[in-house]
C-alpha positions in Angstrom: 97.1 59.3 98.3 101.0 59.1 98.0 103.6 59.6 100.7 104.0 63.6 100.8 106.5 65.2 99.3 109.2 67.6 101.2 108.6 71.1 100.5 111.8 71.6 97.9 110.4 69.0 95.5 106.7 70.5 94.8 106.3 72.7 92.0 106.9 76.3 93.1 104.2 77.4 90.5 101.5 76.3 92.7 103.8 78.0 96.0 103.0 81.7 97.2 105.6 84.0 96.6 106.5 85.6 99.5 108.9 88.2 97.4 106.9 91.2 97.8 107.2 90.9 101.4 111.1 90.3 101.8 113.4 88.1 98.7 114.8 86.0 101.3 115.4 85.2 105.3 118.2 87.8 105.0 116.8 90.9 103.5 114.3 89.9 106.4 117.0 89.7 109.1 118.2 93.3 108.3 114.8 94.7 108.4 114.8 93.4 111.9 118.1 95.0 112.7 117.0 98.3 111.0 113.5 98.5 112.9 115.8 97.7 116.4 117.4 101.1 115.5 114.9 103.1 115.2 113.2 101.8 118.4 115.7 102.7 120.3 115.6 106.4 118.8 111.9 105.8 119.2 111.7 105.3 122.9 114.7 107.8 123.6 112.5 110.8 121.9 109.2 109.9 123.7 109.2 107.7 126.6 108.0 109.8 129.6 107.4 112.8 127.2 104.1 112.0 126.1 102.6 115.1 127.9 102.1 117.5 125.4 99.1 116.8 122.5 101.0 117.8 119.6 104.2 115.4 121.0 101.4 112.6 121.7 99.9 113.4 118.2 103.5 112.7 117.0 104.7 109.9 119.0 101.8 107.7 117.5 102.3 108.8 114.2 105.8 107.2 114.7 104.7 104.5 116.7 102.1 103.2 113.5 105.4 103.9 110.8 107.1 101.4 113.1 104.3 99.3 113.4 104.1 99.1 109.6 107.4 97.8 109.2 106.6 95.3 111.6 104.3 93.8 110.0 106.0 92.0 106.9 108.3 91.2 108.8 105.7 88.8 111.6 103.8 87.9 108.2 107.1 86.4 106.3 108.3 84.4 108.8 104.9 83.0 110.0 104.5 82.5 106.3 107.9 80.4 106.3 107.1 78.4 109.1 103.3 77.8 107.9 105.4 76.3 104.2 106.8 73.8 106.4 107.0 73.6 110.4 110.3 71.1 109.8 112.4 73.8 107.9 115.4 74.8 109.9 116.1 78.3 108.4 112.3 79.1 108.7 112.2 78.0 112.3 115.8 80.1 113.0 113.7 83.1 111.6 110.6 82.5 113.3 113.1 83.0 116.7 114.5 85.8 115.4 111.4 87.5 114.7 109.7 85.9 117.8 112.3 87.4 119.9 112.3 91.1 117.9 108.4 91.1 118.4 108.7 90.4 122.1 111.4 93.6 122.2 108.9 95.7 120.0 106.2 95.3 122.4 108.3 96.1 125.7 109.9 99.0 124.7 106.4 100.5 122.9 104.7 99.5 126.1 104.7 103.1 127.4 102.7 104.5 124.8 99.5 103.2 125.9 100.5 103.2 129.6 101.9 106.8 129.3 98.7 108.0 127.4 96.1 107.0 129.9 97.9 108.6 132.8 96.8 111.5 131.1 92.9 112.9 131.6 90.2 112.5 129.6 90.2 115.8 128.0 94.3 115.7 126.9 92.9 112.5 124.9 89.6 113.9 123.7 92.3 117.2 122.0 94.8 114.4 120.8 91.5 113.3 118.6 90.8 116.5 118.0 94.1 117.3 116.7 94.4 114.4 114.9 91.3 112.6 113.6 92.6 109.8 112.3 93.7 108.6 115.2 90.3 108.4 116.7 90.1 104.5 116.6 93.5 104.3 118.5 92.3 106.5 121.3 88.6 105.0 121.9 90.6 101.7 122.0 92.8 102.9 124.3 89.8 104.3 126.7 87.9 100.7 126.2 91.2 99.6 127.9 91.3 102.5 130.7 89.8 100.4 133.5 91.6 97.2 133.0 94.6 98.9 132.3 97.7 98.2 135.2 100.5 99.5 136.3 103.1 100.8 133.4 106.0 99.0 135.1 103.5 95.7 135.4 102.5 96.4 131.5 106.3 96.6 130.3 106.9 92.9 132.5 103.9 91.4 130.6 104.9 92.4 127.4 108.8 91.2 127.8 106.7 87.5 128.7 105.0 87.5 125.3 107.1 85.3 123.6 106.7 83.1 126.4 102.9 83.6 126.7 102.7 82.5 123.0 104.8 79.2 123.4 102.0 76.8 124.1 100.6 77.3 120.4 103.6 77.0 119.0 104.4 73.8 121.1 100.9 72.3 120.0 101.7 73.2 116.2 105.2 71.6 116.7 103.5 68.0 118.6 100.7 67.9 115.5 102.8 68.7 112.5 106.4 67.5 113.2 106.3 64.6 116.2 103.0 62.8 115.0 103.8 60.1 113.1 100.6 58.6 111.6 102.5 55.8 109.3 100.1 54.1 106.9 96.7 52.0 107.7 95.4 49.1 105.7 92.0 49.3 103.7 91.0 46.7 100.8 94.4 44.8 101.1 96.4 48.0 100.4 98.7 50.3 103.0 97.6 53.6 102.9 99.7 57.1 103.6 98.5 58.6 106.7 99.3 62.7 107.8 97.0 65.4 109.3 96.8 66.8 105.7 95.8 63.4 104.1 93.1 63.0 106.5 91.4 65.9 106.4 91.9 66.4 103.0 90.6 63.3 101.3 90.1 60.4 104.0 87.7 61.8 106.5 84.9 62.2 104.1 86.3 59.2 101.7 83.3 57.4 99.9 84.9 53.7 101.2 83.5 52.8 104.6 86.5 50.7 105.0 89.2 53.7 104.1 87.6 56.3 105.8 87.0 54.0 108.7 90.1 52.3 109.1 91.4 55.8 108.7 89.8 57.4 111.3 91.0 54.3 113.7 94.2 54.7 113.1 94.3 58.6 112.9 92.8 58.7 116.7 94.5 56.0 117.9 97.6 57.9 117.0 96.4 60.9 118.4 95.5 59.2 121.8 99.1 58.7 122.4 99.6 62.4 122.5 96.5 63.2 124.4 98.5 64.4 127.8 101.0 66.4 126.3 98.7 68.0 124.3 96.4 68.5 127.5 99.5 69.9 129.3 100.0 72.3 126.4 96.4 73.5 126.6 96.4 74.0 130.4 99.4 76.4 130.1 97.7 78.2 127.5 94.7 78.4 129.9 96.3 79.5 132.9 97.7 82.7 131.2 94.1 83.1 129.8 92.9 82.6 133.8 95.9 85.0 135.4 95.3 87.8 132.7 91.7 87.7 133.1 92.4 88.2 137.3 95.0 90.6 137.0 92.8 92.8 134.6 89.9 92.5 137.2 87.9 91.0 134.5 84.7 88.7 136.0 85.3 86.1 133.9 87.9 84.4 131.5 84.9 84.4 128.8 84.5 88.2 130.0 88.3 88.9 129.1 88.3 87.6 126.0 85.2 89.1 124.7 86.4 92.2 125.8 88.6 92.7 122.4 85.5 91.3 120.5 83.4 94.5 121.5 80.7 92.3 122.0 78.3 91.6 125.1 78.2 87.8 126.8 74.4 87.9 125.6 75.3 87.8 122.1 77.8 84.6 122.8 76.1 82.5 125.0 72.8 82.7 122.7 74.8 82.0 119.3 76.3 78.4 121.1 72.4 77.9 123.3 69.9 78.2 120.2 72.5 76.1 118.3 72.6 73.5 120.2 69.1 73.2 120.8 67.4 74.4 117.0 70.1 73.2 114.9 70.7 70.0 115.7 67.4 68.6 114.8 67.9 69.9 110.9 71.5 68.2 111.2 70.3 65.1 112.9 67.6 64.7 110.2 70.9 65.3 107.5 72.8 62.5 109.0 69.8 59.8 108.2 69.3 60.7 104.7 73.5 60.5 104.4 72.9 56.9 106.1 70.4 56.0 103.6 71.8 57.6 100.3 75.5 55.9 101.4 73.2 52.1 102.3 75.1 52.5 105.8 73.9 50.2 108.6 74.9 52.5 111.1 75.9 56.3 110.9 78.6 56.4 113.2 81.0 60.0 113.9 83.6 59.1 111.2 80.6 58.9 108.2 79.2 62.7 109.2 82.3 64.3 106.5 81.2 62.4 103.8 79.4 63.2 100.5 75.7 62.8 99.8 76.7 61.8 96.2 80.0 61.5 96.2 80.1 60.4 92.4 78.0 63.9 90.8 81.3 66.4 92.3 83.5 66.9 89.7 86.9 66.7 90.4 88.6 70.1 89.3 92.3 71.8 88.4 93.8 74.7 89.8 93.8 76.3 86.3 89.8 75.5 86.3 89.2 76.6 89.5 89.4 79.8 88.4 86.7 80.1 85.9 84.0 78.4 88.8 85.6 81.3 91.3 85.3 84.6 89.0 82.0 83.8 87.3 80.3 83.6 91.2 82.1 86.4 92.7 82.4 88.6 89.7 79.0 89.9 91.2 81.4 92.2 93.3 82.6 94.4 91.0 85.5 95.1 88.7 88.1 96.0 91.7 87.3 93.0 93.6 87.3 91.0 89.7 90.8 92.4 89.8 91.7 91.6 92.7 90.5 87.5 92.2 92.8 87.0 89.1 95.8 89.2 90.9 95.9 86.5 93.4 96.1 83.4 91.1 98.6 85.6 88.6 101.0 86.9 91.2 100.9 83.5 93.2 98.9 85.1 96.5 98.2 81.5 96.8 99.7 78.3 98.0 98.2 75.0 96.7 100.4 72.2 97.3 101.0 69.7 99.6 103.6 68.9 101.3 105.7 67.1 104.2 105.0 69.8 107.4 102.6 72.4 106.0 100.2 73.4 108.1 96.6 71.9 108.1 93.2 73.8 106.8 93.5 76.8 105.2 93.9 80.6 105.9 94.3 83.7 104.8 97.2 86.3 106.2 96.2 90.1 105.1 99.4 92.2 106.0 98.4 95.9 106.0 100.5 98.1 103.1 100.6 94.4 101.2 98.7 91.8 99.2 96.4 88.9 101.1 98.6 85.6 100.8 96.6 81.9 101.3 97.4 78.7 102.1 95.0 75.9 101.3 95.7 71.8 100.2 94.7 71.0 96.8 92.9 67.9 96.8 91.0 68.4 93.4 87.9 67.9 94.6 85.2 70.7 93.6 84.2 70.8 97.6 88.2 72.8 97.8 86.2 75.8 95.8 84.2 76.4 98.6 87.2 76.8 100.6 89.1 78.9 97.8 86.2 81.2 97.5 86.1 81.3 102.0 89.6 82.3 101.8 89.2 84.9 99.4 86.4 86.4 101.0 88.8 87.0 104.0 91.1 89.0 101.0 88.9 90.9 99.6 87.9 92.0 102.9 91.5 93.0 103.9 92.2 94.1 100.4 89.4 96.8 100.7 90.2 97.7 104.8 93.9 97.9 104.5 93.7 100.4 101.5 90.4 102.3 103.5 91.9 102.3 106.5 95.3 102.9 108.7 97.3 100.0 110.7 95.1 100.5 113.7 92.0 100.5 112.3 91.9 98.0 109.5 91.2 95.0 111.2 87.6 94.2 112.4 86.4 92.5 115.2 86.5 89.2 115.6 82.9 88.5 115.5 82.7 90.0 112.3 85.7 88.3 110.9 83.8 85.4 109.3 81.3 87.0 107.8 82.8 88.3 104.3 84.6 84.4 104.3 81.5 82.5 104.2 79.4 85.1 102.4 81.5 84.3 99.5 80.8 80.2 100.6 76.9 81.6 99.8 77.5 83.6 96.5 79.2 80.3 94.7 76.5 78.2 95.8 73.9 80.4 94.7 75.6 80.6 91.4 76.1 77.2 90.9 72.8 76.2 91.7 71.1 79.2 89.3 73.3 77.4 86.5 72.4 73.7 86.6 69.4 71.8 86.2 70.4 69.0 87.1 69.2 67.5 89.9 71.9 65.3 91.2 74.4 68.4 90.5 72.0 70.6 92.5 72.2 67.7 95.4 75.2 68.1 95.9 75.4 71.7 95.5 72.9 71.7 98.4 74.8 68.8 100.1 77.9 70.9 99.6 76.7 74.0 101.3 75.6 71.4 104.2 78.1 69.4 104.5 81.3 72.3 103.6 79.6 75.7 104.8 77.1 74.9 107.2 78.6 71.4 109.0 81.6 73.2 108.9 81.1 76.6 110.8 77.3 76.4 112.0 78.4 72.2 113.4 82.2 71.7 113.3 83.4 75.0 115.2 80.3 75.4 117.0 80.2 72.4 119.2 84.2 73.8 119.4 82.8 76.7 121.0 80.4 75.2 123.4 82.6 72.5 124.4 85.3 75.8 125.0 82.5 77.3 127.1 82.5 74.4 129.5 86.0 74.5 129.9 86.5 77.7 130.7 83.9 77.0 133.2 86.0 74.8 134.9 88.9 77.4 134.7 86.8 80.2 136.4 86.2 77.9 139.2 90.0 77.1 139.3 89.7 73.6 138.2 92.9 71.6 136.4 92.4 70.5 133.1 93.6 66.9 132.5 93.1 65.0 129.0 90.2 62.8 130.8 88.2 66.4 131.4 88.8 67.3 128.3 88.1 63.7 126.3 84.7 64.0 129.1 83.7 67.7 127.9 84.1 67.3 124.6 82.6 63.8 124.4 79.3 65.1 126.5 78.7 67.9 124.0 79.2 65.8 120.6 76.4 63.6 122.1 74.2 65.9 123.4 74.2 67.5 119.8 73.7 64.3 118.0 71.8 62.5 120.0 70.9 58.5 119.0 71.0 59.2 115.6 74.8 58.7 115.2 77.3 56.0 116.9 79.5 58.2 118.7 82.9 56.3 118.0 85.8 55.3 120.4 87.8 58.0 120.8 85.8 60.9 119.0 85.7 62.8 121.8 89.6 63.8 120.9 88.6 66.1 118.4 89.7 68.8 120.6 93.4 68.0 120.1 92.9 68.7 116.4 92.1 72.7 116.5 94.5 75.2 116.8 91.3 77.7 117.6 91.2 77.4 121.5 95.2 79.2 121.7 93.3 82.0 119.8 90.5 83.3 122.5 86.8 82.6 121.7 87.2 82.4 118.1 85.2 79.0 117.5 82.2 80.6 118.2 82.4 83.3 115.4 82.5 81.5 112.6 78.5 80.9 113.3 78.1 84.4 113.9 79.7 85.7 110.6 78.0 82.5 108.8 74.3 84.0 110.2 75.7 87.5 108.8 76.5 86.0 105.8 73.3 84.0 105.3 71.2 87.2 105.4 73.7 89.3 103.4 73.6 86.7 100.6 69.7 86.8 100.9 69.4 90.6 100.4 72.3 90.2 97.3 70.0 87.6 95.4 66.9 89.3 96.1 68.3 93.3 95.3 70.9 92.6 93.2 73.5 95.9 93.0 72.7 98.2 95.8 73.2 94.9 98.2 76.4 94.4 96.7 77.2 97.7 97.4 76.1 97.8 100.8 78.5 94.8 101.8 81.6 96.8 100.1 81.1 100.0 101.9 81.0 96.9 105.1 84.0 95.1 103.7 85.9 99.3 103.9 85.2 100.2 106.9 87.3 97.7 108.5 87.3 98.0 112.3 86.1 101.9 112.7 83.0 100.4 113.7 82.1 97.8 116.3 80.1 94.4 114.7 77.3 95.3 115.5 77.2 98.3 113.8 78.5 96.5 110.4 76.0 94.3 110.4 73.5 96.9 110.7 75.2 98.8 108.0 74.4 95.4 105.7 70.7 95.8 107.4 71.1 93.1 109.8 70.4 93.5 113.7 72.4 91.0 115.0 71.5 92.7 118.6 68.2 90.1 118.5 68.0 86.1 117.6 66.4 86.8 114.8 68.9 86.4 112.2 70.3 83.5 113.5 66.7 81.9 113.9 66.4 83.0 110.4 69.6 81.3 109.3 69.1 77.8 111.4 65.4 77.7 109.1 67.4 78.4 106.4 69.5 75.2 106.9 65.8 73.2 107.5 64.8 74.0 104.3 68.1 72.8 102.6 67.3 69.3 104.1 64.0 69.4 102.8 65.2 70.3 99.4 67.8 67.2 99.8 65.2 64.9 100.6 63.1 66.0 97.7 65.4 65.7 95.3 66.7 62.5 96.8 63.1 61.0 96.1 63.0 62.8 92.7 66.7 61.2 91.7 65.9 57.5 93.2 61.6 57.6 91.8 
């Protein structure tokens, strides 16, 4: 738990290389001047001409080639600035591109506009010409009656850049102005980042670290808690103002409008959560206060390990092995496609001074999947290898299936191939040990890294987003005490007595970047419960499952989620699934407690 190092002095083996996209800022910068050039020829040729099918037909096969060059060129410099928030040149770029985005969208504007001034049948024969372009039309018509003015359109989108800002702002407060500074634990000062904490000393097996840590980390936090707040409320009042101008009902309305999903499905994935879950997790949190002789559980203990001494600690170079031998279930291509991404460096493992925090995966269409994750050695960063994996091999089968438009599914569905990968390496690990104090913290693993982490973590996200946006619907302001209140009310009501909700634990909310990206908290549950069923059917029919969830993972976002779902043989469209899932997590506690008797008798 060193000081981190600046981005220059880590080893560039364990870097992505972002080559394949652009070989450096500059060949970038002239792909932005190039693609200015042919927007301007772009909008000459068609704007205000779009009234013919076989010109419209045209105009948006020109309008996805310009697209498609537009897209490594937003993934390379978000990729820059994700290395290292603090690096000038990447932070030049990112305005460059930034600005070159905002032109893109302003001047392309008129396509969409221009195409739903026409009638119903012109679009039904641009279809007709031109299947492939089926998807881009039925999205269009979804839009028809929320759709404004195109002169109102073409101001909005010149605002983009400024609509964004408050997520950048946030990501420029947490990674580059907080100063954390060190904490003393056991007589000894101790490093303290975003990265270090959430890496290693939120779920560190010393009471006295991990607390001390967590005093210090929030502390910190609190003096940022009304900027941040500030930064928020902007964000929300765009959200608010688009959702009025649109003539959507609700903000919550508006932003599950892109999902494709209906308000029934959201509001019962956060309501039988709360209420059936939290029992199973409450019931979790005693036996970790036993197993870990804790006096108390308090809100800083809930990250840490059952057993923290049976996980291995594991290499990058090991990794590997644990990763292909659970998800080599998929096939050959997808085989492939595993060792391509530790081969060609798809992946970036270090850690260093501004890198973002968690991990992700960015799928550029007409390119590889590239990840960023913090190796902290511990076997619990597998899981998260084998999450953000499952978001490429989605990608890697959509974007080859499917065109620019189409590739991307909704966000509801987005989870699901993650976390079903989460599901296949604990089933395989668990089929291969006997063990019982491996297979505890397997099981704890799943719990405490797949389960805690979407089904607990981002789910009490999403219902503490609910209530804000509550307040925003009734034209409320948002200060940090409503927020610290919200957040604190729904960590309590979910845990109940059974933990010591600690000083300042209700700023959780200023750690995720989630709420500047609509109601995305919420899915990670959803794609968890697909997931959970998916990896059911794979264990119990073996091959034509698998095959099943790759004609899923292809069809990318032809088809809305609840049609994938029931393509993997899951009707999400009832609570059964998710009843199914929370059950599932019951008996996992029960297995923990058996084998906890079985270890200690």
């Amino acid at each position: 738990m060193g000081e981190l190092k600046s981005r220059h002095e880590v080893d560039e083996n364990y870097t992505w290389d972002l080559t394949p996209l652009f070989e450096s800022d500059s060949a970038c910068e002239s792909a932005i001047e190039s693609i200015k050039v042919e927007l301007a020829d772009f909008v000459k040729k068609y704007e205000g001409n779009l009234d013919e099918v076989d010109t419209a037909v045209s105009a948006i096969d020109d309008y996805r080639k310009l697209v498609e060059k537009l897209v490594p060129i937003g993934t390379y410099a978000s990729l820059r600035m994700s290395s290292d928030q603090g690096d000038a040149d990447a932070q030049r770029l990112s305005g460059k591109v930034s600005n070159a985005t905002t032109q893109f969208g302003t001047a392309t504007s008129f396509v969409k506009s221009d195409l739903l001034a026409q009638d119903a049948s012109f679009l039904k024969s641009v279809k007709e010409k031109e299947g492939e372009y089926e998807g881009f039309i039925d999205a269009l018509l979804r839009d028809k009656p929320y759709q404004l003015d195109a002169k109102v359109e073409k101001a909005l989108a010149a605002y983009s850049n400024v609509f964004n800002g408050p997520y950048s702002l946030y990501q420029k407060t947490k990674l580059l102005d907080i100063d954390f500074g060190t904490f003393e634990a056991n007589g000894e000062e101790i490093p303290l980042s975003y990265l270090a904490y959430e890496g290693e000393l939120e779920s560190h097996p010393d009471p006295e670290v991990r607390r001390n840590a967590y005093k210090k980390f929030y502390s910190k936090l609190k003096e940022y808690e009304h900027t941040t707040a500030g930064t928020y409320e902007i964000h929300l009042k765009k959200e608010k103002t688009s959702s009025d101008l649109r003539g959507f009902d609700s903000v919550i309305d508006y932003l599950l409008h892109p999902q494709e999903v209906e308000s029934e499905m959201y509001h019962r994935q956060i309501d039988l959560i709360m209420k059936d879950l939290a029992p199973h997790m409450r019931k979790y949190a005693k036996l970790l206060k036993k197993v870990n002789g804790l006096e108390e559980m308090r809100y800083e203990d809930l990250k840490i390990s059952l057993d923290p001494a049976s996980e291995p600690e594991i290499s990058v170079e090991d990794s590997r092995k644990y990763i292909l031998d659970a998800l080599s279930i998929m096939g050959e291509d997808y085989t492939e496609m595993l060792n391509r991404a530790y081969d060609e460096r798809w992946i970036d493992f270090v850690k260093n001074k501004g890198k973002s925090t968690g991990a992700f995966c960015s799928s550029p269409h007409g390119n590889h999947p590239f990840i960023l994750i913090s190796w902290t050695s511990l076997m619990t960063e597998v899981f998260v290898l084998a999450h953000e994996l499952g978001h490429a091999g989605h990608f890697y089968n959509a974007n080859r299936e499917q065109n620019v438009f189409d590739a991307r599914s909704s966000m509801y569905f987005i989870e699901a191939p993650s976390t079903m990968n989460e599901m296949l390496m604990a089933n395989h690990l668990l089929k291969n040990s006997d063990d019982p104090k491996f297979k505890r913290w397997v099981i704890s693993s799943i719990i405490s890294r797949t389960y805690y982490h979407n089904f607990v973590t981002h789910l009490l996200e999403a219902a503490y987003q609910r209530e804000v946006y509550k307040k925003v619907d009734n034209n409320e302001s948002i200060s940090a005490a409503d927020l610290n209140q919200l957040k604190r009310g729904i960590i309590e009501e979910f845990w109940g007595d059974d933990v010591v909700i600690s000083e300042n634990a209700e700023l959780t909310w200023m750690r995720q970047p989630h709420y500047y990206m609509g109601l995305y908290p919420y899915t990670y549950s959803a794609g968890l419960t697909i997931a959970t069923q998916m990896s059911r059917r794979v264990l119990d029919e073996g091959q034509p499952a698998v095959d099943d969830w790759l004609k899923v993972l292809k069809t990318g976002g032809t088809k809305p989620p609840v049609e994938l779902a029931k393509m993997a043989g899951i009707d999400v469209t009832t609570d059964q699934p998710l009843k199914d899932t929370i059950a599932y997590i019951g008996d996992l506690v029960d297995e923990l407690e058996k084998l906890t008797e079985e270890i200690e008798g």
